[in-house]
C-alpha positions as CSV (number, residue, x, y, z in Angstrom):
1,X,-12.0,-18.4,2.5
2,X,-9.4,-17.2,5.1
3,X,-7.7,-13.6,4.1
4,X,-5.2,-11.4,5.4
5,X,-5.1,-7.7,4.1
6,X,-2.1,-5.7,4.4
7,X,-1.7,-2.2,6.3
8,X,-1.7,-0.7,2.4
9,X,-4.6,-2.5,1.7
10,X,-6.4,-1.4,4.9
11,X,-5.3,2.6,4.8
12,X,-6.5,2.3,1.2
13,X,-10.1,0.7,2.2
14,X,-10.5,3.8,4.7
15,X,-9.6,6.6,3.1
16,X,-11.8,5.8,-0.3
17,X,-15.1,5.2,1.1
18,X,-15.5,2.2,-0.6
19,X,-15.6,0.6,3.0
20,X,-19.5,-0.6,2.4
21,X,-18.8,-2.4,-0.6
22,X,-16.1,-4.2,0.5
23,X,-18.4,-5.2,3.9
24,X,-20.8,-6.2,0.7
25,X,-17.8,-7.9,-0.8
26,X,-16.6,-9.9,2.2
27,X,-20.3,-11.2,3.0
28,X,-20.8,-12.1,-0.6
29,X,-17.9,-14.3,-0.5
30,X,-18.2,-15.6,3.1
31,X,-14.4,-14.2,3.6
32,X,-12.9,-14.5,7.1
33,X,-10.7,-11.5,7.6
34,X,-7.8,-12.5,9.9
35,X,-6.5,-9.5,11.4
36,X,-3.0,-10.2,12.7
37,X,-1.7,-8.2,16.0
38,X,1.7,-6.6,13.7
39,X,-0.8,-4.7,11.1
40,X,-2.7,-3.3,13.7
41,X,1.0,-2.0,15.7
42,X,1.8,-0.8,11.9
43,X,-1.3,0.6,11.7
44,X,-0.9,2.4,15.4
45,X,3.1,4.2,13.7
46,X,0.6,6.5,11.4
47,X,1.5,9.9,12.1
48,X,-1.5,11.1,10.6
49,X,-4.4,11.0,13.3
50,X,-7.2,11.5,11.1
51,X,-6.1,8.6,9.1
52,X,-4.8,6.4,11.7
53,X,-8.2,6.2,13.1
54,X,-9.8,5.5,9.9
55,X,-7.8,2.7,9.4
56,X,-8.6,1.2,12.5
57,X,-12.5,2.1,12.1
58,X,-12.1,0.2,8.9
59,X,-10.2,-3.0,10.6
60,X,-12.4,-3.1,13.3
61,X,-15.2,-5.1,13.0
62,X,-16.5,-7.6,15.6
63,X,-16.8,-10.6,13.2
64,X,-13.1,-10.5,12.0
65,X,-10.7,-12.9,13.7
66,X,-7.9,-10.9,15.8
67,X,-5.0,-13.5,15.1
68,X,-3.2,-14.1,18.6
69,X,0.5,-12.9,18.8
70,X,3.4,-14.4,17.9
71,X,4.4,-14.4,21.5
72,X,1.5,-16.2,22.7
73,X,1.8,-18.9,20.2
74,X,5.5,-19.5,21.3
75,X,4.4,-20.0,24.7
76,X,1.6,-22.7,23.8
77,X,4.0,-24.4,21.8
78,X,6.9,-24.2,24.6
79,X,3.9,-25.6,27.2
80,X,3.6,-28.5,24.3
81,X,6.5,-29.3,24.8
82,X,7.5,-29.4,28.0
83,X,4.3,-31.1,29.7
């Protein structure tokens, strides 16, 4: 199953250490984290340091999907439809 968490949901995960269950979680249910490029930019407005790295430590994971960006999906469309 294909998910998408929230910047709530992903501040939440890092600061109540419940990050390992969750990894237990997500393999238990064979979920594909999508990790769109406009959480990570919200994520990157924290003013809090401590926390903004946290979050990102706790999106971060090499087997999540990075989604591409809007931007580059305009262009492969555009290139669609002009060729």
């Amino acid at each position: 199953m294909r998910v998408i968490f929230d910047t709530n949901f992903w501040s939440y995960l890092a600061e109540s250490n419940f990050e390992n269950q969750f990894l237990e979680i997500e393999n238990f249910f064979d979920l594909k984290i999508i990790l769109p490029p406009s959480i990570l930019l919200e994520v990157q407005k924290t003013k809090d340091r401590e926390k903004r790295i946290k979050t990102i430590k706790a999106m971060a994971k090499p087997w999540r999907y990075k989604s591409r960006t809007e931007v580059d999906l305009d262009v492969d469309l555009h290139l669609k439809l002009t060729h």
